[in-house]
C-alpha positions as CSV (number, residue, x, y, z in Angstrom):
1,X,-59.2,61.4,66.8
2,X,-62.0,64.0,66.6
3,X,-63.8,65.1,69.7
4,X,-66.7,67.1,70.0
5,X,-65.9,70.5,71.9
6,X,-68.7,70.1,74.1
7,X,-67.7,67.0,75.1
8,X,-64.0,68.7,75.9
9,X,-65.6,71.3,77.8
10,X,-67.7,69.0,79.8
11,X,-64.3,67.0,81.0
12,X,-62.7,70.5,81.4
13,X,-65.6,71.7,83.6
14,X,-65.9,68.0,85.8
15,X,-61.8,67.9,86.4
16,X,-62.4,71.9,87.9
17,X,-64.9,71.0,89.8
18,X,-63.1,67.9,91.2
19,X,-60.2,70.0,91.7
20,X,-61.8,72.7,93.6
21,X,-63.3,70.1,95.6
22,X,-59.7,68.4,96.8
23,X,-58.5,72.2,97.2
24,X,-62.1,72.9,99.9
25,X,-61.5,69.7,101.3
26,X,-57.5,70.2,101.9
27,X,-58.5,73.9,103.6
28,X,-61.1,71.7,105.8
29,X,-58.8,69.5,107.1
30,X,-55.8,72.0,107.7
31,X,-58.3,74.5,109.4
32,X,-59.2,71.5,112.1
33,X,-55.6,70.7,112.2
34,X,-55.0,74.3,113.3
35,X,-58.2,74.5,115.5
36,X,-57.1,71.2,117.4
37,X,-53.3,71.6,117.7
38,X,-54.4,75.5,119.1
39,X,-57.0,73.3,121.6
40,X,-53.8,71.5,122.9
41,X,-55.4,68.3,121.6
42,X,-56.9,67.4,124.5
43,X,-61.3,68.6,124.7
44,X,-62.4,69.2,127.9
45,X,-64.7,66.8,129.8
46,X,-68.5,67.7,129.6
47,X,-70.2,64.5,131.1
48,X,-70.9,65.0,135.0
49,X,-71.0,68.7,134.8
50,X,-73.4,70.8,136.5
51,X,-76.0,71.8,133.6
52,X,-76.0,75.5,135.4
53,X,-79.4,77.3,134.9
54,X,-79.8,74.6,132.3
55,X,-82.5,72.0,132.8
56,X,-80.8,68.2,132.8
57,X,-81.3,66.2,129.6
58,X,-83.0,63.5,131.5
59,X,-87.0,62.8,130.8
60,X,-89.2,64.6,133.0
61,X,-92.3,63.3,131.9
62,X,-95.4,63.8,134.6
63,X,-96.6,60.7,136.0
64,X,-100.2,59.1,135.1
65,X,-102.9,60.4,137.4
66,X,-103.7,57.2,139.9
C-alpha cells in the first residue's frame, strides 16, 4: 500500500493537534480542580449583598412625564 507523503503528514499534523488539544484541556480541568479544592469547595454567597458604592442591578428607568 502506497500513500502519498502529504497525505501522511496531514494525519501526522491532525493527531498533534488533537493531542495537544486533550493535553490543554487535561491542564484546564486539573487547574479548576486545584483552584476549587484550594476554595474549600464551597463559593460564597453573592445574592442579598449590599452592592457597596455600587449602583443595584435593578432598572432605574425615569418615569414618562404626566
Amino acid at each position: 500500500m502506497l500513500l502519498h507523503p502529504e497525505m501522511m503528514l496531514d494525519l501526522v499534523n491532525a493527531r498533534h493537534r488533537e493531542l495537544a488539544a486533550e493535553a490543554e484541556r487535561g491542564r484546564l480541568l486539573g487547574r479548576a480542580r486545584w483552584f476549587r479544592a484550594r476554595r474549600g469547595g464551597k463559593a460564597p454567597a453573592v445574592r442579598g449583598r449590599p452592592t457597596g458604592t455600587l449602583a443595584s442591578c435593578e432598572r432605574s428607568v425615569a418615569a414618562p412625564a404626566r
